[in-house]
N, CA, C and O atoms as a DFTB+ gen file, in Angstrom:
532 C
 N C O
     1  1     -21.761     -78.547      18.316
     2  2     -21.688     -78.475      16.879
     3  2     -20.467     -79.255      16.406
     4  3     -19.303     -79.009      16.722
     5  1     -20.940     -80.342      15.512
     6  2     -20.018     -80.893      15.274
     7  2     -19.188     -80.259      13.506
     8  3     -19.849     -79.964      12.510
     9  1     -17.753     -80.213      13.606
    10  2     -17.452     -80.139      12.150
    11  2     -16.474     -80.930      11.710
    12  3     -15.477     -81.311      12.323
    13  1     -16.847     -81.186      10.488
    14  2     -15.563     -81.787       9.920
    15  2     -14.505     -81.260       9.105
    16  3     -14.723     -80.498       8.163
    17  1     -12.898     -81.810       9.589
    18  2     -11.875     -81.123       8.786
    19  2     -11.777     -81.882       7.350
    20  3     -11.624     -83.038       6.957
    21  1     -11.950     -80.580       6.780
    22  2     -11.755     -80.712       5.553
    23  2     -10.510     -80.573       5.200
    24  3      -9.988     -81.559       4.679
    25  1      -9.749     -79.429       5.362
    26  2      -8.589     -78.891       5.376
    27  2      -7.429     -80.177       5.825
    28  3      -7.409     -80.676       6.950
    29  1      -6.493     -80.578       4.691
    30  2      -5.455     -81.239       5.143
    31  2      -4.133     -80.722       6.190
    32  3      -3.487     -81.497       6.895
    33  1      -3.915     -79.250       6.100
    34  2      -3.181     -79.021       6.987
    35  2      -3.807     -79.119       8.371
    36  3      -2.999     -79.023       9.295
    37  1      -5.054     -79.286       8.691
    38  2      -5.573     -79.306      10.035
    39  2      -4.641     -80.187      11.076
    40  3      -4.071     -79.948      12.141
    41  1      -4.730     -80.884      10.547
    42  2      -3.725     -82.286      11.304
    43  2      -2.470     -82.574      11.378
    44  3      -1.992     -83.506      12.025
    45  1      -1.782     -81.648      10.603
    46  2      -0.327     -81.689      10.779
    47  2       0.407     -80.574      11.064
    48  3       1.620     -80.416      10.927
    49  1      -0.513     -79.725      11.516
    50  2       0.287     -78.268      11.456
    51  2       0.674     -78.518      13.123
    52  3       0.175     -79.421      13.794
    53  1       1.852     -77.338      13.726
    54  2       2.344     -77.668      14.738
    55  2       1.835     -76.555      15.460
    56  3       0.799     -76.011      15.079
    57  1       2.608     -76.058      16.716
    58  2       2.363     -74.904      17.046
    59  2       2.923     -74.166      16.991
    60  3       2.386     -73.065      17.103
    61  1       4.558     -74.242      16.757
    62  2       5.810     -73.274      16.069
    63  2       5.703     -73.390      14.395
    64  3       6.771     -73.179      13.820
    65  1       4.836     -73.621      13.755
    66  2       4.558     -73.965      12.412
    67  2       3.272     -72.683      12.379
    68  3       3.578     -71.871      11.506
    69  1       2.197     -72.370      12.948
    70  2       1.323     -71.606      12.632
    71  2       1.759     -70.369      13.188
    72  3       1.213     -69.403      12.654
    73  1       2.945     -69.961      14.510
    74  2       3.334     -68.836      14.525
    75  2       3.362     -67.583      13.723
    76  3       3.706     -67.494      12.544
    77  1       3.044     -66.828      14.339
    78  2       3.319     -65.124      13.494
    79  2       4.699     -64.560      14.247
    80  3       4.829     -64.598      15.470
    81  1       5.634     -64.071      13.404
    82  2       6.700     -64.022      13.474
    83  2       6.673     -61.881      13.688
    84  3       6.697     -61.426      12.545
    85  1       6.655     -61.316      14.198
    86  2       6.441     -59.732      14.090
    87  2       8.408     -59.493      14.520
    88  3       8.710     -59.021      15.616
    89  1       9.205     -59.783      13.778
    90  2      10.221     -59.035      14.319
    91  2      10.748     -59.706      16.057
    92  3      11.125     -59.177      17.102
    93  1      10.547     -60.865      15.677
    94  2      11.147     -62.129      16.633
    95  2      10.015     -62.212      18.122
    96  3      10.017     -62.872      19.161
    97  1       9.253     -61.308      17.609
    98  2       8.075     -61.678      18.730
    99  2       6.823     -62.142      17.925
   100  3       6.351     -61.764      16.852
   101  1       6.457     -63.084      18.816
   102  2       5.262     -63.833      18.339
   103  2       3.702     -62.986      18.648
   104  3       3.503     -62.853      19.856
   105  1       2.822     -62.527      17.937
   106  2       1.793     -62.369      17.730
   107  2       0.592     -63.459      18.168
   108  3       0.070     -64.298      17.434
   109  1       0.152     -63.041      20.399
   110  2      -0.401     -64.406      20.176
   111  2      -2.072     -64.415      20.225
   112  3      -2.913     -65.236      20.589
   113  1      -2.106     -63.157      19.702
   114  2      -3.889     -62.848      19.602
   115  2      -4.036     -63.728      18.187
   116  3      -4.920     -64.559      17.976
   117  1      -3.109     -63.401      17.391
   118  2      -3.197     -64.546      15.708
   119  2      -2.469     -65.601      16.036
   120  3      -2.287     -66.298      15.038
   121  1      -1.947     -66.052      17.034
   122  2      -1.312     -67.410      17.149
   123  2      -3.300     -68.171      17.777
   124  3      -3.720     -69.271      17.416
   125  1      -3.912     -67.414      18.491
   126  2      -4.738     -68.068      19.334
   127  2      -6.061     -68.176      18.263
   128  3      -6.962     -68.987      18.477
   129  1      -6.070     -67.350      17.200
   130  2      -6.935     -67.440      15.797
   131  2      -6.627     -68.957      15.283
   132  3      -7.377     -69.892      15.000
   133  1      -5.143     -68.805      15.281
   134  2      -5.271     -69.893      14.194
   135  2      -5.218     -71.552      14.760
   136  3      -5.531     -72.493      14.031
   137  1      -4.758     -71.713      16.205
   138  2      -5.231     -72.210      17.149
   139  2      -6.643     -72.683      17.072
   140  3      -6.902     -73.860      16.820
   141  1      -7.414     -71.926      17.251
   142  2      -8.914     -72.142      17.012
   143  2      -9.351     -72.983      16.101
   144  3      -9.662     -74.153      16.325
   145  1      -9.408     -72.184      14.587
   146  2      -9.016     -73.014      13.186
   147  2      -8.847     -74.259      13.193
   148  3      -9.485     -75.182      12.686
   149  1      -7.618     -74.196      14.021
   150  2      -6.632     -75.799      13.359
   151  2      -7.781     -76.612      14.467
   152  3      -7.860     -77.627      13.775
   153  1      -8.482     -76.840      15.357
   154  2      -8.898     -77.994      16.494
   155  2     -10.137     -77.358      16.258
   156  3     -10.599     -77.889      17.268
   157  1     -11.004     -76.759      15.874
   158  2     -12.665     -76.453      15.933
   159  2     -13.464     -77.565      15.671
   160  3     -14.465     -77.746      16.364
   161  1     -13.002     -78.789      14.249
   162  2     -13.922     -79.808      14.448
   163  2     -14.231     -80.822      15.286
   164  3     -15.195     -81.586      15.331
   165  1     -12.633     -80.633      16.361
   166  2     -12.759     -81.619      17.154
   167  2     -12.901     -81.700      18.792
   168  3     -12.524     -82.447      19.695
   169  1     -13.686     -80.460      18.640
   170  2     -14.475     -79.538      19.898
   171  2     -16.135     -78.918      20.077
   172  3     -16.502     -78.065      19.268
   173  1     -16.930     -79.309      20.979
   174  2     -17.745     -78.470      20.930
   175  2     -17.845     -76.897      20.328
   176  3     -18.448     -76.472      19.342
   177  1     -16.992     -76.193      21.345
   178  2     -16.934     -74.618      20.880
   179  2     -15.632     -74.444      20.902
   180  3     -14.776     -75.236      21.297
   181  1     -15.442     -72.902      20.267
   182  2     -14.000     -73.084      20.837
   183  2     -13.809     -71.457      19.637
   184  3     -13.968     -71.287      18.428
   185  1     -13.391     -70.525      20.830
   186  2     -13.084     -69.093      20.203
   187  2     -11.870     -68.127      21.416
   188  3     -11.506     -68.223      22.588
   189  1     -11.648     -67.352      20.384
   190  2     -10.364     -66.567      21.563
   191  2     -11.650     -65.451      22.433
   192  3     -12.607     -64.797      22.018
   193  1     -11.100     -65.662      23.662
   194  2     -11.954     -64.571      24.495
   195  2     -12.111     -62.905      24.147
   196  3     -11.070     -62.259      24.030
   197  1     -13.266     -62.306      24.005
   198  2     -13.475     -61.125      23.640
   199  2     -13.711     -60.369      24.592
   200  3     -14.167     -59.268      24.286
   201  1     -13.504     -60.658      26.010
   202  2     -13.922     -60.232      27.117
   203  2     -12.313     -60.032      28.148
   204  3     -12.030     -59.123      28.929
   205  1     -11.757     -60.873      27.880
   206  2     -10.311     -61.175      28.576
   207  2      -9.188     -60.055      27.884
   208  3      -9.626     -59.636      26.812
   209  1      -8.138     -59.603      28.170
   210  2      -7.862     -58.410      26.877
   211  2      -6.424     -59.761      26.620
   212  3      -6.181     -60.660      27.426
   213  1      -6.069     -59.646      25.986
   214  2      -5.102     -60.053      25.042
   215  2      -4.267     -59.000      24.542
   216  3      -4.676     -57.846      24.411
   217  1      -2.596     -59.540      24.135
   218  2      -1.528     -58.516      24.253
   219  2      -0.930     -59.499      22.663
   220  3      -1.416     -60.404      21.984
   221  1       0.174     -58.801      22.634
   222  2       1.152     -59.636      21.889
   223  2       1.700     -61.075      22.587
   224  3       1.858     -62.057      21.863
   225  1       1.952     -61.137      23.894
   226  2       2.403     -61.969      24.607
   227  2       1.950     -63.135      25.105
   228  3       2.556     -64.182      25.332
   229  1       0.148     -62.668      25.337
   230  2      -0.877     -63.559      26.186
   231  2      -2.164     -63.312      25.056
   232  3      -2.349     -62.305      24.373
   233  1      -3.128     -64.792      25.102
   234  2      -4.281     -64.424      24.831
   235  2      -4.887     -65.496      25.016
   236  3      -4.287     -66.556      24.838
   237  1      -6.171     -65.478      25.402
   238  2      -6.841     -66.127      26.473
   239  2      -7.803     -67.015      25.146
   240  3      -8.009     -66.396      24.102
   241  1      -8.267     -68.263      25.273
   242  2      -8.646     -68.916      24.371
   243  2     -10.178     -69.600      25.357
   244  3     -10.082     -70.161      26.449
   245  1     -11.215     -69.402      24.759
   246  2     -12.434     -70.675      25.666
   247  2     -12.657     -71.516      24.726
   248  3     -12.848     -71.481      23.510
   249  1     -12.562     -72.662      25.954
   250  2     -13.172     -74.173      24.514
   251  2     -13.726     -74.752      25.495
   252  3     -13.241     -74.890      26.618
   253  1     -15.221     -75.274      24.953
   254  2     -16.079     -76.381      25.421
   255  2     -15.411     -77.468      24.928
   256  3     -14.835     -77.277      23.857
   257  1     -15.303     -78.957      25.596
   258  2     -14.829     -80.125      24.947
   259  2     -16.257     -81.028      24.356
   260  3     -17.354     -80.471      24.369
   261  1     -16.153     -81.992      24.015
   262  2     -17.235     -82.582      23.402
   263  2     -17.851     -83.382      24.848
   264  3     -19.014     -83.765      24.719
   265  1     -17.392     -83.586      25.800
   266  2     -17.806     -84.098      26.966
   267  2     -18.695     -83.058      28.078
   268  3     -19.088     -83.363      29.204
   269  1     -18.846     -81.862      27.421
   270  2     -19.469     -80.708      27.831
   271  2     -18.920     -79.529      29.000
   272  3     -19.414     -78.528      29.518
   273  1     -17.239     -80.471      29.115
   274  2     -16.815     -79.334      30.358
   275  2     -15.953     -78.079      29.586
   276  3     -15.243     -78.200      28.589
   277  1     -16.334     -76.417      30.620
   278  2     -15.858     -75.231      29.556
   279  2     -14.093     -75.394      30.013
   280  3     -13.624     -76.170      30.846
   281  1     -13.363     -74.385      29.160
   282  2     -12.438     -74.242      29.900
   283  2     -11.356     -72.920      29.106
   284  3     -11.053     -72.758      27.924
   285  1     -11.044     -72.262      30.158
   286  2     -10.553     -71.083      29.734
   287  2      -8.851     -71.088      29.710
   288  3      -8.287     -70.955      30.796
   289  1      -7.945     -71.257      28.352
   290  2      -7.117     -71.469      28.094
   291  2      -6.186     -70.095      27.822
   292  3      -6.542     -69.109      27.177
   293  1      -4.778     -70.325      28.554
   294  2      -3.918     -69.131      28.726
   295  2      -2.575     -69.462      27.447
   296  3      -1.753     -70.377      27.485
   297  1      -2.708     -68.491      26.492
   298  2      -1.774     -68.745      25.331
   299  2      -0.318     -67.931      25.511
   300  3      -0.525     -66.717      25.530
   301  1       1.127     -68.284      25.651
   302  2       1.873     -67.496      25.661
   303  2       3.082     -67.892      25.358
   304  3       3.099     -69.123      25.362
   305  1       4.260     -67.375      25.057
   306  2       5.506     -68.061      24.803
   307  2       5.877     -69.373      25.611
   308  3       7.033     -69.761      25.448
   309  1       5.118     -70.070      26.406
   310  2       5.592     -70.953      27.185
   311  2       4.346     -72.417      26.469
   312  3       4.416     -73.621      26.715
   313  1       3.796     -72.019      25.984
   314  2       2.628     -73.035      25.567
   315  2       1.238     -72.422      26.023
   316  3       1.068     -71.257      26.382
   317  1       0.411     -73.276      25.954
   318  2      -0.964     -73.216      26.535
   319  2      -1.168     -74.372      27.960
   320  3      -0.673     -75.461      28.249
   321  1      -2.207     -73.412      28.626
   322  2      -2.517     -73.945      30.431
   323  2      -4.072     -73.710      30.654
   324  3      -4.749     -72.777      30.222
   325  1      -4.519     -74.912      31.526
   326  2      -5.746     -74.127      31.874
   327  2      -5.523     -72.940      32.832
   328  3      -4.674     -73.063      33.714
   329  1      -6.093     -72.021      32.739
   330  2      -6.508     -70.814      33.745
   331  2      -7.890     -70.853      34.374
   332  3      -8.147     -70.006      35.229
   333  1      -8.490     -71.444      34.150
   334  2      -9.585     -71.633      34.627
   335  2     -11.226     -72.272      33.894
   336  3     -11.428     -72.172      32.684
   337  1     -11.967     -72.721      34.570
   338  2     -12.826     -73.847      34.502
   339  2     -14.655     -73.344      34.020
   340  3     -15.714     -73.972      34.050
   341  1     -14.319     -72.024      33.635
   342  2     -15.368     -71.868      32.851
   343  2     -15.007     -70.292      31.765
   344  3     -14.097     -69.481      31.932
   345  1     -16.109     -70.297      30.667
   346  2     -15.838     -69.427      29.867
   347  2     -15.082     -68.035      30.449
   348  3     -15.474     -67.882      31.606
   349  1     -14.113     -66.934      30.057
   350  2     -13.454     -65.924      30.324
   351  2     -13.235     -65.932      31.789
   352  3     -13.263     -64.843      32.362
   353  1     -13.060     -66.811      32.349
   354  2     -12.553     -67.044      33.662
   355  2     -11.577     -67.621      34.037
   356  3     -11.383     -68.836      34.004
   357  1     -10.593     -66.456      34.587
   358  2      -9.060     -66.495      34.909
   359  2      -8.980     -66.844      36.408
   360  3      -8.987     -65.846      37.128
   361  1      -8.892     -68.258      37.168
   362  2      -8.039     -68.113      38.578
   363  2      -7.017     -67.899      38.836
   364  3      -6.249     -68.796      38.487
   365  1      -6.415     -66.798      39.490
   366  2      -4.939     -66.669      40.141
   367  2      -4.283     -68.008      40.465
   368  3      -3.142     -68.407      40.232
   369  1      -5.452     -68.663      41.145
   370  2      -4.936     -69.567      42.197
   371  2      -4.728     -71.062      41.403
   372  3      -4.556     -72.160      41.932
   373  1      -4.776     -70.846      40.463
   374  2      -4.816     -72.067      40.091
   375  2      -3.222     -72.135      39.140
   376  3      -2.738     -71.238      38.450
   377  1      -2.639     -73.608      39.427
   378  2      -1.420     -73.986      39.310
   379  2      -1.481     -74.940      38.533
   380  3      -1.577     -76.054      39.048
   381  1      -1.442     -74.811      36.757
   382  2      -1.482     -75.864      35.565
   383  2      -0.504     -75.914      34.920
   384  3       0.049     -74.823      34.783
   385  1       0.106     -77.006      34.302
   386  2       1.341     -77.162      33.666
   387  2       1.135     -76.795      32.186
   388  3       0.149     -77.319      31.668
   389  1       1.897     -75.976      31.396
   390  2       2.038     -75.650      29.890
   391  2       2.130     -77.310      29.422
   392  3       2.479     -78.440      29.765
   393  1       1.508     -76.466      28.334
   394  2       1.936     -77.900      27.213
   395  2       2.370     -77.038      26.191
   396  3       2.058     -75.851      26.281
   397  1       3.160     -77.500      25.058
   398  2       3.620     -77.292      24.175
   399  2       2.812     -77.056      23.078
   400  3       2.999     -76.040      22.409
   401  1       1.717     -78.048      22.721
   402  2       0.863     -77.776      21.749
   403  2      -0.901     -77.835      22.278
   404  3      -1.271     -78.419      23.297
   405  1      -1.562     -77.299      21.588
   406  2      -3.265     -77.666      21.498
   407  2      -3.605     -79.390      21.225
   408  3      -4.554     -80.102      21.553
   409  1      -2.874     -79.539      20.786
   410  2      -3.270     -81.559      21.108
   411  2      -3.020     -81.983      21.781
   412  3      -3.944     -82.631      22.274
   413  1      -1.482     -82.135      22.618
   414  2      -1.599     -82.214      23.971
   415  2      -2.036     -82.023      24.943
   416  3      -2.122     -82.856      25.845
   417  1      -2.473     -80.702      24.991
   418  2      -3.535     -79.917      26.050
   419  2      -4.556     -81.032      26.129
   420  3      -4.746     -81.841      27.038
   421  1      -5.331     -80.848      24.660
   422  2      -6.861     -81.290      24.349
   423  2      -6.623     -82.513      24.620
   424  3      -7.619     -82.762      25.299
   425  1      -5.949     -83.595      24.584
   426  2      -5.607     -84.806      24.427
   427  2      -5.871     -85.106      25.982
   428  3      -6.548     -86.095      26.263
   429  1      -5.537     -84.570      26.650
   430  2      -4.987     -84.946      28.028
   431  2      -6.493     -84.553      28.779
   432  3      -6.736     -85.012      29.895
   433  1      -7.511     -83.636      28.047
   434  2      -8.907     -83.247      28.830
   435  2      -9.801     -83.644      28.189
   436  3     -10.885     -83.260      28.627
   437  1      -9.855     -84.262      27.318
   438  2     -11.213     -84.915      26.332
   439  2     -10.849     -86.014      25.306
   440  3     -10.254     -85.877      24.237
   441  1     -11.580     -87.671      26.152
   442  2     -11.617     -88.442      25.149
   443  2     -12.028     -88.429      24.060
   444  3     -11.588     -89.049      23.091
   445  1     -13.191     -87.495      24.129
   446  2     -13.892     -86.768      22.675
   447  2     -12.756     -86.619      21.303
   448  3     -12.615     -87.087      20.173
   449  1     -12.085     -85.654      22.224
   450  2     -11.150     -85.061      21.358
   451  2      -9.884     -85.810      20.097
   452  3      -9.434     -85.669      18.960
   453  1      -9.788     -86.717      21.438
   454  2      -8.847     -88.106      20.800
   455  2      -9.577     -88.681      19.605
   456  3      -9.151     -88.570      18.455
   457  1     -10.820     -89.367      19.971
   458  2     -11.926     -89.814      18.810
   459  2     -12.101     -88.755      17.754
   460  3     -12.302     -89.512      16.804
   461  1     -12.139     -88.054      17.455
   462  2     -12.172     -87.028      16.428
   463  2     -10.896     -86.519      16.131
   464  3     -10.957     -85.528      15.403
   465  1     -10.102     -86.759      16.353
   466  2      -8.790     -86.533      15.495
   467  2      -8.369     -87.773      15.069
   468  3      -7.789     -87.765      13.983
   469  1      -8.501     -88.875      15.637
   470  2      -7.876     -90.189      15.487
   471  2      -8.971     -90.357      13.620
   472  3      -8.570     -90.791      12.541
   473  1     -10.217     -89.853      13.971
   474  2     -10.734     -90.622      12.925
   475  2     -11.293     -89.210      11.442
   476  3     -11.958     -89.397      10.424
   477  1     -10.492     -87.598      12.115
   478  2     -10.105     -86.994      10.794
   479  2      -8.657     -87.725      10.337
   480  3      -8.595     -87.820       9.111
   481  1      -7.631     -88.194      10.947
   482  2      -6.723     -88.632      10.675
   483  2      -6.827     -89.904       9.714
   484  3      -6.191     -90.079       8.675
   485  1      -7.845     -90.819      10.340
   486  2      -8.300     -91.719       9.419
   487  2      -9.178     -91.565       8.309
   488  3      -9.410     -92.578       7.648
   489  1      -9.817     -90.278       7.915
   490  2     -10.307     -90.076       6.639
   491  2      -9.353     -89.745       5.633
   492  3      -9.162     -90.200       4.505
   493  1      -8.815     -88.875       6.276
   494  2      -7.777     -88.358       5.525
   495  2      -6.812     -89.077       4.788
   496  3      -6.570     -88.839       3.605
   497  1      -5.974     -90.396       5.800
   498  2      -5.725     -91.425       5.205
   499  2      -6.313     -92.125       4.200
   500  3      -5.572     -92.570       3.323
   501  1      -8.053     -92.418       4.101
   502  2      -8.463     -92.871       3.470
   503  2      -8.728     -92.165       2.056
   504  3      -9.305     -92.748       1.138
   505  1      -8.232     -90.807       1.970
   506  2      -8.440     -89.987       0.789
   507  2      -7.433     -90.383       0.342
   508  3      -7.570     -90.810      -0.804
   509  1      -6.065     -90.462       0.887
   510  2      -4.722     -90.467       0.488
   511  2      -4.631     -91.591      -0.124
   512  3      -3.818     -91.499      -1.044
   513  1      -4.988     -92.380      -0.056
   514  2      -5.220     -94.263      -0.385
   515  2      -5.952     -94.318      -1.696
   516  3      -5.559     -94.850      -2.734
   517  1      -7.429     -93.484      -1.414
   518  2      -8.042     -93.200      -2.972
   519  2      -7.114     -92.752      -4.046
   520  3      -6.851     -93.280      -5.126
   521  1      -6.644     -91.571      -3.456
   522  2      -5.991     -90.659      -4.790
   523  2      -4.675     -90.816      -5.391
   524  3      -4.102     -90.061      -6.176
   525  1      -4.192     -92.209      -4.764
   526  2      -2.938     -93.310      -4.893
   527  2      -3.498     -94.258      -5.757
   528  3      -2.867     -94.591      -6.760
   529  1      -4.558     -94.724      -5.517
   530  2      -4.986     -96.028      -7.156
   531  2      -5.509     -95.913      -8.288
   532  3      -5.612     -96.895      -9.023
């Protein structure tokens, strides 16, 4: 399913920018909501796991990429990692480096992903250009 961002903050929001702040701890069951939100058009699927439990600390994210591979994403004060290679599926064994943000992540596992942000980025521009003349 493809969507398009409508929403101008889609594209510029960060990942210390959409934080929930609870009394200097981060909230990352609503950090991994809004996560979702901000990258849904430029993904097949993509929802926080309802099966995985989630804390204040951790919460487990699945996203299909547009290239059709699943992948089960670990959210926590350190960034986001894969945990494993299909929907609500956590390997122990598996050893992935944090990234800092959801575009980096996505960036680095789906050319898809690149193409659909590169060219909400370029609509968007092209609105900005309209509503300038």
């Amino acid at each position: 399913m493809e969507v398009d961002c409508q929403s101008e903050d889609c594209i510029v929001s960060s990942f210390e920018d959409d934080c929930v702040d609870l009394g200097g701890v981060k909230d990352m069951r609503l950090e991994a909501e809004a996560i979702v939100s901000d990258v849904l058009f430029a993904v097949t699927e993509m929802h926080v796991s309802h099966s995985l439990n989630s804390a204040l600390d951790v919460a487990y994210i699945n996203v299909e990429i547009r290239e059709g591979n699943q992948y089960c994403l670990e959210l926590t004060e350190a960034g986001l990692r894969v945990v494993g290679y299909a929907f609500d599926n956590v390997n122990e064994d598996l050893s992935t480096h944090y990234h800092e943000t959801v575009y980096s992540l996505l960036d680095t596992l789906s050319p898809g992903y690149r193409e659909a942000f590169g060219n909400a980025l370029l609509q968007r521009l092209e609105r900005l250009k309209q509503n300038g003349q």
